[in-house]
C-alpha positions as CSV (number, residue, x, y, z in Angstrom):
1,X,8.3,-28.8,-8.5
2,X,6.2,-29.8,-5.5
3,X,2.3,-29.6,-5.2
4,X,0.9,-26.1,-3.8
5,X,4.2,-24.5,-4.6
6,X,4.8,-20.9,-5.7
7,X,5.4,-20.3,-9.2
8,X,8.2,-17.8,-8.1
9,X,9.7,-19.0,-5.0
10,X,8.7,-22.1,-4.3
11,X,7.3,-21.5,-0.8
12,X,4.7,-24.6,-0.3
13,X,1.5,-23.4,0.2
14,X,-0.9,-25.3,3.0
15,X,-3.4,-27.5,1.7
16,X,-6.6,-26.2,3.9
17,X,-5.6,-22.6,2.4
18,X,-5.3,-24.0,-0.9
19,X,-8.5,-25.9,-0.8
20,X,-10.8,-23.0,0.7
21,X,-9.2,-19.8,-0.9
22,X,-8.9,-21.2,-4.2
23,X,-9.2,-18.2,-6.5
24,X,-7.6,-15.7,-4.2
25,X,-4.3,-17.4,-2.4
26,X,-1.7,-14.7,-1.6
27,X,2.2,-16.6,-0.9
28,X,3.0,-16.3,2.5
29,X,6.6,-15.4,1.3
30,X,6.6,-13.3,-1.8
31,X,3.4,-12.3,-2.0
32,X,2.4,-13.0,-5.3
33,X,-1.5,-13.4,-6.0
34,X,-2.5,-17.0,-7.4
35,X,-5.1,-19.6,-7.8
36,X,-5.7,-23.3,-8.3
37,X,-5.1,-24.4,-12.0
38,X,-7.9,-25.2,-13.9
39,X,-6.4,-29.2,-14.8
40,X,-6.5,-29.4,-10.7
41,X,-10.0,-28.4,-10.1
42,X,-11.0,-30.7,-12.6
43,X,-9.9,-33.9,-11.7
44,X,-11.2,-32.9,-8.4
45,X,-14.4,-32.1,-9.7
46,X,-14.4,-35.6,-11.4
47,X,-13.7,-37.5,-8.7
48,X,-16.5,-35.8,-6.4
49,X,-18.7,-36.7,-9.3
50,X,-17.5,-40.4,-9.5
51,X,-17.4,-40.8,-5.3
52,X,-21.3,-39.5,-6.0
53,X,-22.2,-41.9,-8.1
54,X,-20.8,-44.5,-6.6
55,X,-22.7,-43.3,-3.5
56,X,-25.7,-43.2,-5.2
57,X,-25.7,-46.9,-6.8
58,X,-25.1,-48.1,-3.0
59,X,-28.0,-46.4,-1.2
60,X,-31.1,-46.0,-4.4
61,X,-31.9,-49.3,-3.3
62,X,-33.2,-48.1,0.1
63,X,-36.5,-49.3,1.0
64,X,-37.4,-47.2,4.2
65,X,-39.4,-44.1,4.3
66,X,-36.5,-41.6,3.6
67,X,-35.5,-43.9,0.6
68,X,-36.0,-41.1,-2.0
69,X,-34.3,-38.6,0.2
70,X,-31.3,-40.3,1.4
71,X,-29.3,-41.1,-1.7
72,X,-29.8,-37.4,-2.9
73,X,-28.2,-36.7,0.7
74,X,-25.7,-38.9,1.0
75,X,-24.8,-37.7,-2.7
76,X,-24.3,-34.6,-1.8
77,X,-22.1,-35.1,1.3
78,X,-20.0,-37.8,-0.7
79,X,-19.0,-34.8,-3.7
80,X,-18.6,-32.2,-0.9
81,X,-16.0,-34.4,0.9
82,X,-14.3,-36.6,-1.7
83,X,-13.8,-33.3,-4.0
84,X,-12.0,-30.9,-1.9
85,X,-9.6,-33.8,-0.2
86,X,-8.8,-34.6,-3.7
87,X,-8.0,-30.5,-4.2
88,X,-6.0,-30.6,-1.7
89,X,-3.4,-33.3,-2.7
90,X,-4.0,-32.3,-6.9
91,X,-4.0,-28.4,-6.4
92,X,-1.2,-27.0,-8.6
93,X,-0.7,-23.2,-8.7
94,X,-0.2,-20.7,-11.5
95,X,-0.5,-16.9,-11.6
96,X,-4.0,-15.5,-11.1
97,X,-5.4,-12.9,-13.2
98,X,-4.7,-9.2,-12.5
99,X,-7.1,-7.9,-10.4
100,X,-8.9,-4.8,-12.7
101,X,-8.4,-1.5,-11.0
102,X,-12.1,0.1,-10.2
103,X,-12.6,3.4,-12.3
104,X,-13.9,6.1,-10.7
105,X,-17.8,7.1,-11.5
106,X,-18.5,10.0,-13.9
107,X,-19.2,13.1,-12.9
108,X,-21.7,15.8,-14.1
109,X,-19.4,18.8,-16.0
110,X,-20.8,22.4,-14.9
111,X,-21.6,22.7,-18.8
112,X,-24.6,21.0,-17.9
113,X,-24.9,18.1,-20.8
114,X,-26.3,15.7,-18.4
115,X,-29.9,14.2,-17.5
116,X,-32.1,16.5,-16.4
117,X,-30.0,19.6,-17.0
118,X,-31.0,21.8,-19.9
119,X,-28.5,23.8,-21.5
120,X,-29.2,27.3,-23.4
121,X,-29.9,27.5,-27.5
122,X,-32.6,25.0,-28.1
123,X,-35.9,26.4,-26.7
């Protein structure tokens, strides 16, 4: 089974829609509601943090103005690009939850038990 593929029919899914819709992804062909398996986001997760640290070791030795700054930058930018290009070529795809259907809100009976309403018998 390929990467990004449907559980049901097997239609690939693109990696940019995998990658930025990654709890909601609808299949183009079936229409079946899914979202990136937990294993995938992981190891992407892990190798964000691992590109950061490596990022980190390389520029804390900075000795300019910004030095305290720049390695929390360039930290941040490593883990927000290294992480979601490895999404992309990791993301496997199972079923995603059902989505719960909304109930609708209560409303006050005519007997009159609710806040502010005072029914007869205890004066």
């Amino acid at each position: 089974m390929a990467v990004r593929a449907c559980p049901h029919c097997k239609t690939e899914i693109p990696a940019p829609e995998a990658a930025a819709r990654s709890n909601d992804i609808v299949c183009p062909k079936c229409g079946t509601r899914l979202e990136i398996a937990s294993g995938s986001r992981t190891i992407s997760t892990i190798a964000g943090l691992a590109a950061g640290a490596i990022v980190w070791r390389i520029s804390a030795d900075s000795t300019t103005d910004l030095g305290s700054v720049l390695p929390t930058l360039y930290v941040f930018l490593a883990f927000g690009i290294v992480s979601p290009l490895v999404l992309m070529f990791t993301a496997n795809l199972r079923n995603a939850p059902a989505i719960p259907a909304p109930e609708p809100a209560h409303t006050s009976s005519s007997a009159g038990h609710g806040a502010g309403s005072h029914g007869g018998g205890h004066h």
